[in-house]
N, C-alpha and C positions, 0 to 999 in steps of 0.2 A: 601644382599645375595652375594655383591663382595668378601665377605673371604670364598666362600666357591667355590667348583669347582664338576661337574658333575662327574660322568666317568659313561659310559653307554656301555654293549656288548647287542653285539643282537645274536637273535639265528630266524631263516629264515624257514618255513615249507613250502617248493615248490613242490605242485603236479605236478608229470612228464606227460606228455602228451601223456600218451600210450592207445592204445583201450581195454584195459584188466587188471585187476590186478596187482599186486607184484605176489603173489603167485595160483594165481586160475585163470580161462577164464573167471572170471564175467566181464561185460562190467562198466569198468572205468569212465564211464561218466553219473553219477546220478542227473543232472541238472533235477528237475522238476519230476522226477520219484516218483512212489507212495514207501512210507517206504517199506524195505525189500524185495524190485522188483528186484535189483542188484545184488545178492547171489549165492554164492556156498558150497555145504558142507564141502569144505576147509576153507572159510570164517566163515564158525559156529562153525568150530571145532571139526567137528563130530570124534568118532574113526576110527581109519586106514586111515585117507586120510592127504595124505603127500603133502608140498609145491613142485610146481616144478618155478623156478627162470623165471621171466621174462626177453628173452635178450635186447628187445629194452628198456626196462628201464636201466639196466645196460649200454647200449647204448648210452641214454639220459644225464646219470650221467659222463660220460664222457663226452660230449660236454660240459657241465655245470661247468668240470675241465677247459678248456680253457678261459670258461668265466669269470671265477674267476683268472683267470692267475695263475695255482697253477698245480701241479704235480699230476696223476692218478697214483694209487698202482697198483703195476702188480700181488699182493697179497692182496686181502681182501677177509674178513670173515662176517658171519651170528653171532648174541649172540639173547638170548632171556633176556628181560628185564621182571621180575617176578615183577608184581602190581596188585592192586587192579583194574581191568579194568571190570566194568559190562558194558563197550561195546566192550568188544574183548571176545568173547567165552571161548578163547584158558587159559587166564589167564595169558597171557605173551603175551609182542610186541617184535614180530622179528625188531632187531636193528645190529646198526655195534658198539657196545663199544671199541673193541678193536683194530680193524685193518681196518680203514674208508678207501671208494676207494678213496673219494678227500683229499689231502694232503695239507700243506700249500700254501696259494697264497695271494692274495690282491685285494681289490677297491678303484679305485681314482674317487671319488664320488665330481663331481663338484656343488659348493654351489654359490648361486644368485648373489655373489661380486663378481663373478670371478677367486676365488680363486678354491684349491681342495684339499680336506683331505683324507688321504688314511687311509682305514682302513685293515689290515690285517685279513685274514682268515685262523684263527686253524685250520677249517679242516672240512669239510661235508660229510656226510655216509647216508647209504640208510638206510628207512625204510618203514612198515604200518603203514597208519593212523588207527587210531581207528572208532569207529562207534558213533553214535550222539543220547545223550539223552535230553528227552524233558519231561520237570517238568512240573508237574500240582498239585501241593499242598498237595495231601494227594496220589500220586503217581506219577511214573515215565516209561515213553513210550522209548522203544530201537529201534533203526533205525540202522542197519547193511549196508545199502547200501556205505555206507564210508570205511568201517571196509575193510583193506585189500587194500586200495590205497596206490599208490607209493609216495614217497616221500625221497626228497632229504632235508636234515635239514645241513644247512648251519648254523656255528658257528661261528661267529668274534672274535676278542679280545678284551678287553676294552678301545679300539682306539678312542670313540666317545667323544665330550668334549663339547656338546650343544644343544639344539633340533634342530637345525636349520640342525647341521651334521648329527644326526639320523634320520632324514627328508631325506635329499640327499643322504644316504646310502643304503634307502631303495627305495627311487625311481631310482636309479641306477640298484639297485642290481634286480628291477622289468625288468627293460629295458635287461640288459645283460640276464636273464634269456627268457623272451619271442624274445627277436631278435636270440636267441641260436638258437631255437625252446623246450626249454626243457620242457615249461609248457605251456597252452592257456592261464595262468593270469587273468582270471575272478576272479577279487578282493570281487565282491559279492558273488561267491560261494565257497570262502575259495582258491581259488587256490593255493594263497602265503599267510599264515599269521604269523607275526612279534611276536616273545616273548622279550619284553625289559628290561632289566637287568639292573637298575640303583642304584649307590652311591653316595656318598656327603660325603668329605671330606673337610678340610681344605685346602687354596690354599696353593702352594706347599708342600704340606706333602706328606710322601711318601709310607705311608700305604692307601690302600681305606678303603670306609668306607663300613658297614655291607648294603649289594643290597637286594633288591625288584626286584620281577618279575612281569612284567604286561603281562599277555596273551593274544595271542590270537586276536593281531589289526590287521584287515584286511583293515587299509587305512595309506596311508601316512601323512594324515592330522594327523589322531588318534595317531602316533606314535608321529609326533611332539608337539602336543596338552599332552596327557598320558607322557612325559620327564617331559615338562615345570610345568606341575602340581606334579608330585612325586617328582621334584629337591623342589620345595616349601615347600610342606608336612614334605616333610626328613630335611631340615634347619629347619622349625620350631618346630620341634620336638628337634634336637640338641639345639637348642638355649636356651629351655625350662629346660635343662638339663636328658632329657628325652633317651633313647635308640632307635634307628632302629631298627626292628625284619624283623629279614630275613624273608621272608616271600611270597607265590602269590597274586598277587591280580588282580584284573578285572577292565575293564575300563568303564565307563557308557558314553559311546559317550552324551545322551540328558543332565546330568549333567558335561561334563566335569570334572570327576572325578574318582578317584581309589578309588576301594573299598577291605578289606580283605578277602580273600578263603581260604586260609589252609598253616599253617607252612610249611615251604620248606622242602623237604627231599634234603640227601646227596644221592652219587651214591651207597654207598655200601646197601641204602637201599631197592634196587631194584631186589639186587642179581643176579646179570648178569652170564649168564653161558655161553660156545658155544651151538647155537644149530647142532645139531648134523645132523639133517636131509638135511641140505642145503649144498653143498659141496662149497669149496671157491671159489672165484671168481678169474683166474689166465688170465693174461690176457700180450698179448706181447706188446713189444714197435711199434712196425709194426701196429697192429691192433690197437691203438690208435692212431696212427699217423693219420690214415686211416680214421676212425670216426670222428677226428677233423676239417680233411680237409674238411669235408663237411659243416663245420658251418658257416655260412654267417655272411655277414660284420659287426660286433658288434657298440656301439656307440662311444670307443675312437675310432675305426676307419673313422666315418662318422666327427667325432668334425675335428679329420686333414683333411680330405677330402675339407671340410667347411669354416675352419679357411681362404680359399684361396678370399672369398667369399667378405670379408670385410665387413659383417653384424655383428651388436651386441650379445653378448653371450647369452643373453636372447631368442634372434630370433633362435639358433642355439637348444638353448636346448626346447624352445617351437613345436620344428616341431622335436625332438629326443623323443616327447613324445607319437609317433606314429611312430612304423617303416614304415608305408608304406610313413608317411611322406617323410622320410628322404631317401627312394627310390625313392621316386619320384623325391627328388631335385639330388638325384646322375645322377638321368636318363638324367632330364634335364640337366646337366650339361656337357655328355657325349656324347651329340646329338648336342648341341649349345657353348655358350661359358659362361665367370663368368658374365656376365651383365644379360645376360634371368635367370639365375637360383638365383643369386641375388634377380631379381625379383618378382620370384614364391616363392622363400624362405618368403620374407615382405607379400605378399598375404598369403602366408599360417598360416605364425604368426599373421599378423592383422586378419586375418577370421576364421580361422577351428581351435584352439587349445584349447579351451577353455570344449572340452568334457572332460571324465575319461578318463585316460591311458587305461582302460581295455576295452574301447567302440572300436567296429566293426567301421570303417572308408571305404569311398568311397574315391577313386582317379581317378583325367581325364586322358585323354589321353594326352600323354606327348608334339603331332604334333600337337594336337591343343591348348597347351598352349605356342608354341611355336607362332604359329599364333597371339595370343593374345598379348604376347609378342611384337610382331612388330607390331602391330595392337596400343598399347603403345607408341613404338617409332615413329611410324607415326605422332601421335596427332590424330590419328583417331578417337577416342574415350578421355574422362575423366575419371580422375583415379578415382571416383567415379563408372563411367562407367566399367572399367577394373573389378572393387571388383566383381563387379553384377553382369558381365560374368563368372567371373573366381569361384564364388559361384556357378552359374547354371552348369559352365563345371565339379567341382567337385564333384555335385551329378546326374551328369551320361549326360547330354545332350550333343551335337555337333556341331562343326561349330561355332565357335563366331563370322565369320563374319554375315555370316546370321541367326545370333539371334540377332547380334548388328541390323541388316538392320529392323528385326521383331520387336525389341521392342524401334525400333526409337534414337537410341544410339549414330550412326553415328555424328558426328560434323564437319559442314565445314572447310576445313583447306586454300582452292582455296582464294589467294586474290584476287581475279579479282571478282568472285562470291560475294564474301562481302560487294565488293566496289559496285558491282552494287544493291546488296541489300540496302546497305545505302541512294543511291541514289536514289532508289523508296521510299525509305522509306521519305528521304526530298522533290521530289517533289512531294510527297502528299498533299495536297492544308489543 
């Protein structure tokens, strides 16, 4: 497979973290809800009832241009996308085809060697999600509580050239979105999910080759796993003398494999029109500016923060896979100096990294890790000892010193005490 070369775009479905719809007051947060609990008769598409625009989504979507380092329109528009949708009432998804608010930008998406591949972004625009059906063999169950969530669908180029980079694109592209605040990221309930776009062409040739779409992966593993398998699939199929059909297809996480859904359509096939009901989106330079300013410290800003730290990349990016992480090491490093945050930086990579990016995380308090810290440099303790503490401080206890005293931790450091220990200890008969 060395004569053949990948190119893979992605396309990114990030629900925005607002308490209400795109276009209706139904409550945005359908985690656990019973089907159809979520609703409004905007959402069903009844007659007469018209969308009125969410502004903190629009909000959201702006913060989400900074993250992406890429320009917001001071002009965008509503279009309605005409499909076959039997889970959108209306029969059309409000979309932005024509005039998206985020504009070109890029990710420099750091991979395990070191290195960093940037990927460019065409461009992301707002829309509704759809609502969720559930097959049962000789019918089919509609579930609307989705139908009419915000979403920002971020588009890249075909920047990517391996699983490994569309692995790191997309766990970047998760980090930069949830440190924004744009989405919660619960990767289990669709928060962010990845549509993959891959070819297989000849290496250096300078046409691609005919793409496959995989929908719909809600993990980074699946994304890297779903590449490495359709780049295989797509060569052996070429090699056979055979065609790629463009085509969707679906991932089966338990087999590790793509399977075929339906011929791709083109875009004229959607029949995009303006909608008319939604007035544009006009927005100043002033008041973006102003929205940006509020977005807190993204992760290239924490990797320079770090770089100062003299810890391996690995440790940098295992505690970037939590922001509270990487709060905490800023905190500590603001308080104390590079050797305490050093410190707590190796503790937090050898102990706590190992959950989901999208799991809820506990952090100590920053005065008593600093205690811990000198409590470290004392010898008062083993670094054995230190892990033990600094596990119990980071899910919620206090005082390391007296917990080290409680759970008998403490280690003599007194040479005079040891000597004299030794010394009972030999004239012992």
């Amino acid at each position: 497979m060395s004569d053949y070369e990948m190119t893979v775009g992605i396309e990114c479905h990030v629900q925005l973290a607002t308490k209400t719809k795109l276009f209706s007051p139904a409550d945005n947060d359908a985690r656990g809800a019973e089907p159809n609990s979520k609703v409004h008769p905007i959402d069903f598409g009844l007659p007469g009832m018209l969308p009125v625009l969410n502004r903190e989504a629009v909000n959201l979507a702006i913060k989400a241009g900074k993250a992406l380092n890429a320009d917001v329109a001071r002009v965008s528009r509503f279009d309605r996308k005409h499909y076959f949708y039997p889970d959108l009432p209306k029969g059309y998804q409000t979309s932005q085809m024509y005039q998206p608010i985020i504009l070109a930008g890029y990710v420099d998406a750091p991979l395990e060697n070191g290195e960093t591949v940037r990927v460019r972004v065409h461009h992301a625009h707002m829309e509704e999600d759809a609502g969720k059906l559930t097959h049962y063999g000789d019918h089919s169950l509609v579930d609307l509580n989705r139908a009419g969530t915000p979403l920002i669908e971020i588009v890249s180029e075909p920047d990517i050239h391996s699983a490994e980079a569309a692995k790191a694109y997309a766990t970047e592209l998760y980090r930069l979105m949830t440190y924004a605040g744009v989405t919660h990221g619960d990767l289990y309930n669709g928060n962010m999910r990845f549509d993959v776009n891959i070819s297989v062409a000849k290496r250096g040739s300078d046409a691609l080759g005919t793409r496959a779409e995989i929908k719909n992966l809600n993990s980074f593993r699946s994304v890297e796993k779903a590449a490495e398998y359709e780049f295989a699939r797509q060569v052996e199929l070429l090699e056979r003398g055979e065609k790629v059909v463009q085509e969707t297809r679906g991932w089966d996480d338990a087999k590790q494999k793509t399977t075929s859904q339906r011929s791709k359509e083109d875009a004229q096939d959607y029949r995009y029109m303006p909608d008319a009901d939604i007035p544009p989106i006009v927005l100043s330079t002033e008041e973006i500016a102003e929205i940006q300013a509020t977005v807190p410290k993204l992760p290239p800003q924490y990797r320079e923060e770090f770089n100062t730290l003299g810890v391996d990349k690995s440790v940098i990016n295992s505690i970037l896979g939590h922001r509270e992480y990487a709060e905490l090491i800023s905190n500590v490093l603001a308080k104390s100096d590079q050797k305490s945050a050093k410190r707590v930086a190796n503790w937090v990579a050898s102990n706590l990294t190992n959950e989901d990016e999208s799991t809820e995380v506990k952090v100590a308090n920053v005065d008593d890790l600093l205690v811990l810290c000198e409590m470290t440099e004392e010898a008062a303790i083993t670094s054995n000892a230190a892990s033990e503490l600094f596990n119990l401080l980071m899910a919620g206890a206090r005082d390391p010193r007296k917990l080290a005293e409680e759970k008998n931790l403490l280690q003599v450091s007194d040479e005079g005490a040891i000597a004299a220990i030794v010394d009972e200890v030999l004239a012992d008969p």
